[in-house]
C-alpha positions as CSV (number, residue, x, y, z in Angstrom):
1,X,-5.5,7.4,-11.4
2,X,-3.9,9.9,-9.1
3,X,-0.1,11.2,-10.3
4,X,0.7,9.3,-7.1
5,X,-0.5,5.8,-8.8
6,X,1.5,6.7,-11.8
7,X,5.4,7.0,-10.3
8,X,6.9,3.5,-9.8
9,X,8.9,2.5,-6.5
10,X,13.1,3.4,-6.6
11,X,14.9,1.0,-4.5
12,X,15.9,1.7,-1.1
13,X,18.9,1.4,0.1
14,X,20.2,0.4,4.1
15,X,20.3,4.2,4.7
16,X,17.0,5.0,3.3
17,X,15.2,7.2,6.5
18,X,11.5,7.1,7.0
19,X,9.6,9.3,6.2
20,X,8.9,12.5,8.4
21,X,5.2,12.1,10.3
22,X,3.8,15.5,7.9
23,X,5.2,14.3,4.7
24,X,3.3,11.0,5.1
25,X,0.2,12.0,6.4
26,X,0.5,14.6,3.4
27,X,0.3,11.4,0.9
28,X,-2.4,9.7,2.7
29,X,-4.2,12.1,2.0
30,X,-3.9,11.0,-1.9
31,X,-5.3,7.6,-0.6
32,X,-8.7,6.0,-0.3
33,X,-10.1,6.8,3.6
34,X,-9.5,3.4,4.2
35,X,-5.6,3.5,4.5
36,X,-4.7,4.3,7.7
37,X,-1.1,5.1,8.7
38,X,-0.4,3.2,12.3
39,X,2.0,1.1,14.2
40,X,2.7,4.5,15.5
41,X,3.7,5.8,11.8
42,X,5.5,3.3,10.5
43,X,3.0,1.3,8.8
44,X,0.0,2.0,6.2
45,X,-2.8,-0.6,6.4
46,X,-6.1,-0.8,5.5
47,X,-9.2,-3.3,5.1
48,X,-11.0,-3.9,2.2
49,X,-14.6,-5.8,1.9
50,X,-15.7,-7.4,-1.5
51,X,-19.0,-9.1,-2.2
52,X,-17.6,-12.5,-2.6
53,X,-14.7,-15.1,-2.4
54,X,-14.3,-14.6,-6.7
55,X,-13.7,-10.8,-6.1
56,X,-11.3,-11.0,-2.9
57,X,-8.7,-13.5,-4.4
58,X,-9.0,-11.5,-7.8
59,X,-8.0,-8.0,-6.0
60,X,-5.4,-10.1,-4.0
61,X,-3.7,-11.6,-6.9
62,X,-3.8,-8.0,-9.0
63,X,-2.1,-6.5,-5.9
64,X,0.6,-9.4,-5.7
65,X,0.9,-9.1,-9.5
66,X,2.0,-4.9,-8.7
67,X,3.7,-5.4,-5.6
68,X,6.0,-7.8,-8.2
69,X,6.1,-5.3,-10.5
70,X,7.5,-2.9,-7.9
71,X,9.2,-5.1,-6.0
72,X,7.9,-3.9,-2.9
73,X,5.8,-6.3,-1.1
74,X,3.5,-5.7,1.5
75,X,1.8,-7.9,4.1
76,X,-1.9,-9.2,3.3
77,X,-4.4,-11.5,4.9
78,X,-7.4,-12.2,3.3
79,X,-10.9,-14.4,4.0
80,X,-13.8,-15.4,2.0
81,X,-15.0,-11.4,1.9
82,X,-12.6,-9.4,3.8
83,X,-8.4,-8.0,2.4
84,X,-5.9,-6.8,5.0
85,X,-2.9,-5.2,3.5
86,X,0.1,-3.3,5.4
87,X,2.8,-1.7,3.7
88,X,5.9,-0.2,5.6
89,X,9.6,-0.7,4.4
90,X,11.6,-2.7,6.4
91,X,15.2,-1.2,5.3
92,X,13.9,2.3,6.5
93,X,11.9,0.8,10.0
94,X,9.0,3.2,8.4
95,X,7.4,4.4,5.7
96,X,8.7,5.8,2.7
97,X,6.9,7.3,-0.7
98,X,7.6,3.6,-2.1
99,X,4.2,2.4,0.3
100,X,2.1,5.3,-0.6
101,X,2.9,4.5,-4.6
102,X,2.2,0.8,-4.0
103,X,-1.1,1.4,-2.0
104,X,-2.2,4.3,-4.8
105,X,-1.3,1.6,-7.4
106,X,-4.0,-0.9,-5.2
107,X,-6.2,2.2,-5.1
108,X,-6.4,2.2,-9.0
109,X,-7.1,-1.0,-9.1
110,X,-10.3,-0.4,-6.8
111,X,-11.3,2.3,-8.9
112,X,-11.5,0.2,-12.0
């Protein structure tokens, strides 16, 4: 688990700015190649393929299960083998570190 994975999300506020284009491609770098930062910068999304229905709707409920726990939530879709997740925080119109904790803590749970 990176040190990323282990800090928890701090609540924005209506003045929280996004972060600056370096300092979050800085923490994707901390991420699984799959995260991509897009929507030019203000979102991180990726795609993740599992071998079967079982394992998709497992991941997806673990990541809901965080994303509660942090109460940041991020956007997924999801099919029999295939997980789309985008994280981005609306009060700030961008990212902040809050999406790069929350998609570390989905990371972990990938590792496991």
């Amino acid at each position: 688990m990176t040190k990323l994975a282990q800090k928890h999300c701090i609540p924005c506020e209506g003045k929280t700015p996004p972060l600056p284009p370096t300092d979050a491609a800085m923490l994707k770098n901390e991420l699984r190649p799959e995260w991509e930062i897009v929507d030019e910068g203000r979102k991180l999304a990726a795609t993740f393929q599992f071998k079967n229905y079982y394992h998709t709707t497992a991941f997806v409920n673990a990541a809901i299960y965080l994303a509660h726990r942090e109460d940041h939530h991020p956007d997924i879709s999801f099919g029999y083998k295939t997980v789309q997740m985008t994280w981005w925080t609306h009060t700030a119109n961008g990212l902040t570190e809050n999406d790069f904790i929350c998609a570390a803590q989905v990371d972990a749970l990938l590792n496991k």
